[in-house]
C-alpha positions in Angstrom: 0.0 0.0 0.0 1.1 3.6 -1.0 2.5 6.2 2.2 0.4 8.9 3.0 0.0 12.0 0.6 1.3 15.1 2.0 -0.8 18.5 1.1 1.5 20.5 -1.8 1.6 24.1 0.2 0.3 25.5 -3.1 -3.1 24.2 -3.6 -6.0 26.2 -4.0 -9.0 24.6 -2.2 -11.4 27.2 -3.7 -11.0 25.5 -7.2 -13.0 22.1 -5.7 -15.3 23.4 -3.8 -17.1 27.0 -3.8 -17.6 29.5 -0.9 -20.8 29.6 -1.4 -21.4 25.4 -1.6 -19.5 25.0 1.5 -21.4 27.4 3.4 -24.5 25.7 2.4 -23.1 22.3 3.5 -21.9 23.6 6.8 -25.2 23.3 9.0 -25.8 19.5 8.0 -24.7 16.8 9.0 -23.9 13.3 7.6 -25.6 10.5 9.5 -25.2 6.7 8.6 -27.9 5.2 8.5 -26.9 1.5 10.4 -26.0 1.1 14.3 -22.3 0.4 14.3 -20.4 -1.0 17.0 -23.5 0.4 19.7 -23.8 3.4 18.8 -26.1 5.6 16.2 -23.3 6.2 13.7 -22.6 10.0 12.3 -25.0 11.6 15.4 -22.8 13.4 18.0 -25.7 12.8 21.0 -27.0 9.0 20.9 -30.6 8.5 21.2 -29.8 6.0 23.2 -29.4 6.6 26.7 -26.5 5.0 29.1 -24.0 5.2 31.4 -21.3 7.1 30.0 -19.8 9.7 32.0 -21.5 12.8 30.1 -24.9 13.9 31.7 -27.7 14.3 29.1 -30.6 15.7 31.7 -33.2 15.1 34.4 -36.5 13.9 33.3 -39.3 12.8 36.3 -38.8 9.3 37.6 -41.7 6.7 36.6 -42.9 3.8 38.6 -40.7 0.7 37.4 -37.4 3.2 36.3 -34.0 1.4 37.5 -33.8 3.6 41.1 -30.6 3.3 40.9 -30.7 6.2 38.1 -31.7 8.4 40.9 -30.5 12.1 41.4 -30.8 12.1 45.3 -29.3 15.7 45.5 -32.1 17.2 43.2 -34.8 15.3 45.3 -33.0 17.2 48.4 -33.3 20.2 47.0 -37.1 20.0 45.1 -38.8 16.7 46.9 -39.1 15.5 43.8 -38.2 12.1 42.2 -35.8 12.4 39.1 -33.4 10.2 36.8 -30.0 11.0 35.5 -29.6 10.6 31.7 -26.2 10.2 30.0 -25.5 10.4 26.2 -22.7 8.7 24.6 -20.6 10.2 22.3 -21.2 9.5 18.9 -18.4 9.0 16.0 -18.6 8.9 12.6 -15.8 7.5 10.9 -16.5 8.2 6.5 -14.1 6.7 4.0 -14.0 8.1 0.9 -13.1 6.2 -2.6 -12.6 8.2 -5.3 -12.2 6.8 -8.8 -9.5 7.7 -10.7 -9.1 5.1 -13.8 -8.7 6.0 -17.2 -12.6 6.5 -18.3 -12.7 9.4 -15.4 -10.6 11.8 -17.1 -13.2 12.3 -19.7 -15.2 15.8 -19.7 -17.1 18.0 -22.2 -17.8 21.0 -19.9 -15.1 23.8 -20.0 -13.1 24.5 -16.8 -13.8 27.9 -16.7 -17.5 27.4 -16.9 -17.6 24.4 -13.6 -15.2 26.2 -11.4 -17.0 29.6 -10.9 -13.7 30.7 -10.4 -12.9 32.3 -13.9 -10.7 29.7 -14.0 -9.4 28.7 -17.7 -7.9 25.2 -16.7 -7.2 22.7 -14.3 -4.0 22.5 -11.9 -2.4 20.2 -15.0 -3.8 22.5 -18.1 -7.0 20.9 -19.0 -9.5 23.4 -20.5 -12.3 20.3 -19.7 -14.0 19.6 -16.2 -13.5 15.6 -16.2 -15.7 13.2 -13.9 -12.5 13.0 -12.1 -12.8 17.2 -11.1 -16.5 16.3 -10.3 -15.5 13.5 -8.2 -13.1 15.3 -6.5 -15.4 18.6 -5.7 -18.0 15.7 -4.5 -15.4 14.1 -1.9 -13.9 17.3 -0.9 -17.9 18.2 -0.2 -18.7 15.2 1.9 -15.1 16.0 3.6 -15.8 19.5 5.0 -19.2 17.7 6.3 -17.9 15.1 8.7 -15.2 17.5 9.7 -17.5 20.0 10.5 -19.6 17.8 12.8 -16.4 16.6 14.3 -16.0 13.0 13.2 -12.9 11.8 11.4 -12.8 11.0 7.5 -9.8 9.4 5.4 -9.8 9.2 1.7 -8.3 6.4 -0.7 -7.7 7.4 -4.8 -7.9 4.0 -7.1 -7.9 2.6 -10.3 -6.6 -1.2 -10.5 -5.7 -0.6 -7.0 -5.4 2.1 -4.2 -3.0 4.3 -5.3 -2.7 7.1 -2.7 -4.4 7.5 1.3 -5.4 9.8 3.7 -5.3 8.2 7.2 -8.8 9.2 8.9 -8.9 11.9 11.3 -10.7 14.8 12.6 -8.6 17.2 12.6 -9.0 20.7 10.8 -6.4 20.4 8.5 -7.4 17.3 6.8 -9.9 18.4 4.9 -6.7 20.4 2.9 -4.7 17.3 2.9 -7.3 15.3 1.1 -8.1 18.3 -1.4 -4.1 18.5 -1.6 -4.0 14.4 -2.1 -6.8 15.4 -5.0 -4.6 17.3 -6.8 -1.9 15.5 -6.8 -3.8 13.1 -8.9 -5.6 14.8 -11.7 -6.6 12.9 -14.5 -4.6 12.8 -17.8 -3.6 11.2 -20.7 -0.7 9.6 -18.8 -3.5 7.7 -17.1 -5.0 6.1 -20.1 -5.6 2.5 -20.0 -6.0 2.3 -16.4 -9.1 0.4 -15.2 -11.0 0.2 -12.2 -10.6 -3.0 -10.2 -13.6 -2.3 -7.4 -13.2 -5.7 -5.9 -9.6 -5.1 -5.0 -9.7 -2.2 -3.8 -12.9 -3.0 -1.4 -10.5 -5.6 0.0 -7.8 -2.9 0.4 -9.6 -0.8 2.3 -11.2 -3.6 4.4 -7.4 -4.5 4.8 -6.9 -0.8 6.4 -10.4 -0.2 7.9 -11.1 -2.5 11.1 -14.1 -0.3 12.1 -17.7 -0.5 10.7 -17.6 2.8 8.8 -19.6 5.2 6.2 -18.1 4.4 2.8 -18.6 7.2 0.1 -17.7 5.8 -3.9 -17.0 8.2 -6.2 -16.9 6.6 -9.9 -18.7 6.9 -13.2 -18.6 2.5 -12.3 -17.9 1.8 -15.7 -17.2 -1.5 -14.6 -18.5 -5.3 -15.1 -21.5 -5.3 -13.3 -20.6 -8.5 -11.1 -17.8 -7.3 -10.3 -19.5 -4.1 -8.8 -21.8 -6.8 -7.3 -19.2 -8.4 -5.6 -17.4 -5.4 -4.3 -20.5 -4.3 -2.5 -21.3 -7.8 -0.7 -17.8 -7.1 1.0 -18.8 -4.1 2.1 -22.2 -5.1 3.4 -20.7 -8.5 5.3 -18.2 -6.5 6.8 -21.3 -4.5 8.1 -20.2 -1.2 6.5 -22.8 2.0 5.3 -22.2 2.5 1.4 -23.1 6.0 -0.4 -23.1 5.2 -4.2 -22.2 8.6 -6.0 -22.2 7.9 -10.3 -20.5 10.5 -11.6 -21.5 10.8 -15.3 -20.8 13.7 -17.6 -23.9 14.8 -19.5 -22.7 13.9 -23.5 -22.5 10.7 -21.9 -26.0 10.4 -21.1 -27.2 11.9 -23.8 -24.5 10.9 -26.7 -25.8 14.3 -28.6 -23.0 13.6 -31.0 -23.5 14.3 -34.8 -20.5 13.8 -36.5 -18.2 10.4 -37.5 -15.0 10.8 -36.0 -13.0 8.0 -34.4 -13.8 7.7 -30.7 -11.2 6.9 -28.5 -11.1 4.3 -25.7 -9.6 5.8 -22.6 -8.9 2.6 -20.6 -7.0 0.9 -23.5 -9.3 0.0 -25.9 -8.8 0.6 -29.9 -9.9 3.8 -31.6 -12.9 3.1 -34.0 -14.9 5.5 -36.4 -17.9 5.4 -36.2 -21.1 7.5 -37.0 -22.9 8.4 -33.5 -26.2 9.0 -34.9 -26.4 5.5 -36.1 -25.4 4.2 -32.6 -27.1 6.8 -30.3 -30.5 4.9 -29.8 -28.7 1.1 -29.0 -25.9 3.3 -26.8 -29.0 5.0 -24.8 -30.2 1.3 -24.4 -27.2 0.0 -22.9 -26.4 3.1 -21.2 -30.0 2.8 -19.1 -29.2 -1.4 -19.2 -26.0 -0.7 -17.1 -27.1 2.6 -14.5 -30.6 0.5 -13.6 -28.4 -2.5 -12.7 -25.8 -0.3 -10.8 -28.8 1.2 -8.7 -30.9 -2.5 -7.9 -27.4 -3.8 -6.5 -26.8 -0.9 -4.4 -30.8 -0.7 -3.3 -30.9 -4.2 -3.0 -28.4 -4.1 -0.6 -29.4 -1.4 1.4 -27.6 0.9 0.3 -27.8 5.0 -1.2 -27.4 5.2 -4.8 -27.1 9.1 -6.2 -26.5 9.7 -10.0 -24.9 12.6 -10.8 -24.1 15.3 -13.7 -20.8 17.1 -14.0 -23.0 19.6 -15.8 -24.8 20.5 -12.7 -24.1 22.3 -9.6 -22.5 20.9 -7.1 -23.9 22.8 -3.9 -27.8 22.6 -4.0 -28.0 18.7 -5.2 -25.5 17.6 -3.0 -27.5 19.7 0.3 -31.1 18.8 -1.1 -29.4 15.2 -1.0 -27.7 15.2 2.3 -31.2 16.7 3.7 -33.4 14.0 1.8 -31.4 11.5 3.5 -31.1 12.5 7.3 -34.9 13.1 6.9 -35.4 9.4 5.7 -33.4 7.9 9.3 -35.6 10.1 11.1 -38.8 8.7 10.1 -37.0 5.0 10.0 -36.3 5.9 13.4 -38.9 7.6 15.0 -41.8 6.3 12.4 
């Protein structure tokens, strides 16, 4: 396994994630939605009540309460009968996996137009903002989340394997060290023919990760779908929360092209010519064949599944998201 990235001094954080998106992202929090290891993952204050040393509050005692919960001093002082509650701290510990394989470095939307920035090109010259820049404003996002709430997140970068890590912590400087770790990794040409080998890597991190955790995948999963299959059983017999974010860019969902021109394979397949227009309707098939599959396995195992476009903005999906799913472990919980 690779050493742990260091944070280049020179990175500019502002080009993954905007002001604006992380001040939106700052009130909410990231909850998991299974009980790991006793506790109610990704919620500081557990709703469940014990014996830890930090008190909670009072609440009037009941007829058949343990007396042993007892507050004798406040009965001294009001004659009345009242429990002790405790709450136990509450960790959440998120991995993140972001994809970075030869098929990710594909983009059709300029730089200049995704970063909001006014800036012309990526850290390594690119005028186009790949899956890869998406992935990586996605996982700096979820990031600044769990930091801001206080619970420790890591990050892994793969292709056939994990090629660079972020230990998890908590601390306020890692959110910079993973953006840094980002960097250091952009997509390029010099990446071509790399494929992404899921079922590996799961096993990696399983290798590394000896606590149930929150597991966030970043990748357009252009991947055999038994393969994707398999990685995900892992995940869920290790007894690990999965977040499923598909990264697609849009001409790739839509395959609006017009002209023949050779198409290129970026994970080291042949260049063939072709004419779009005569493939578009079978592509749109198989397209819909592979992202309908890729959201059963994750459903079916209990899991989040969350396309997304690089075309669209980051900050009000990813909040409307983060929102729809803390209000869905309410009601599981409390309906």
């Amino acid at each position: 396994m690779p050493e742990q990235v260091q944070r280049p001094p020179e990175v500019d954080a502002s080009l993954y994630l905007h002001p604006q998106t992380l001040a939106r992202l700052a009130s909410l929090e990231l909850r998991a939605k299974m009980i790991v290891e006793g506790f109610a993952s990704g919620q500081h204050r557990s709703p469940y009540k014990g014996s830890s040393v930090e008190f909670a509050q009072h609440r009037p005692y009941v007829a058949g309460d343990d007396l042993r919960h007892l507050d004798w001093k406040v009965y001294g002082r009001t004659d009345k009968l009242h429990l002790k509650q405790h709450q136990q701290e509450t960790h959440l510990d998120l991995v993140l996996l972001a994809d970075a394989s030869g098929s990710m470095m594909y983009g059709s939307r300029s730089f200049e137009d995704a970063s909001g920035e006014g800036v012309k090109a990526s850290i390594d010259g690119r005028a186009t903002w790949s899956k890869f820049d998406h992935a990586t404003a996605l996982a700096a996002a979820m990031a600044y989340i769990t930091i801001q709430q206080g619970d420790r997140v890591g990050l892994g970068i793969f292709a056939e394997q994990i090629i660079s890590i972020i230990r998890r912590s908590s601390s306020s400087a890692t959110w910079r060290q993973i953006v840094g770790a980002l960097a250091t990794h952009p997509v390029n040409p010099a990446h071509a023919g790399r494929k992404a080998s899921l079922v590996r890597v799961i096993d990696q991190t399983l290798a590394k990760v000896t606590n149930r955790c929150l597991v966030v995948l970043l990748s357009d999963l252009f991947m055999d779908i038994e393969e994707f299959r398999e990685g995900l059983a892992r995940l869920r017999h290790a007894g690990h929360d999965l977040i499923v974010f598909q990264v697609l860019d849009r001409r790739e969902e839509t395959f609006d092209f017009t002209d023949a021109a050779p198409f290129v394979g970026l994970e080291g397949e042949d260049a063939l010519r072709v004419d779009p227009r005569a493939l578009r309707r079978e592509y749109l098939q198989v397209m819909k064949e592979h992202t309908s599959e890729v959201q059963k396995a994750c459903l079916g195992l209990g899991f989040d599944y969350q396309r997304v476009c690089t075309h669209d903005w980051l900050g009000p999906p990813l909040a409307a998201y983060v929102a729809r799913r803390n209000a869905m472990i309410k009601r599981g919980k409390f309906g």
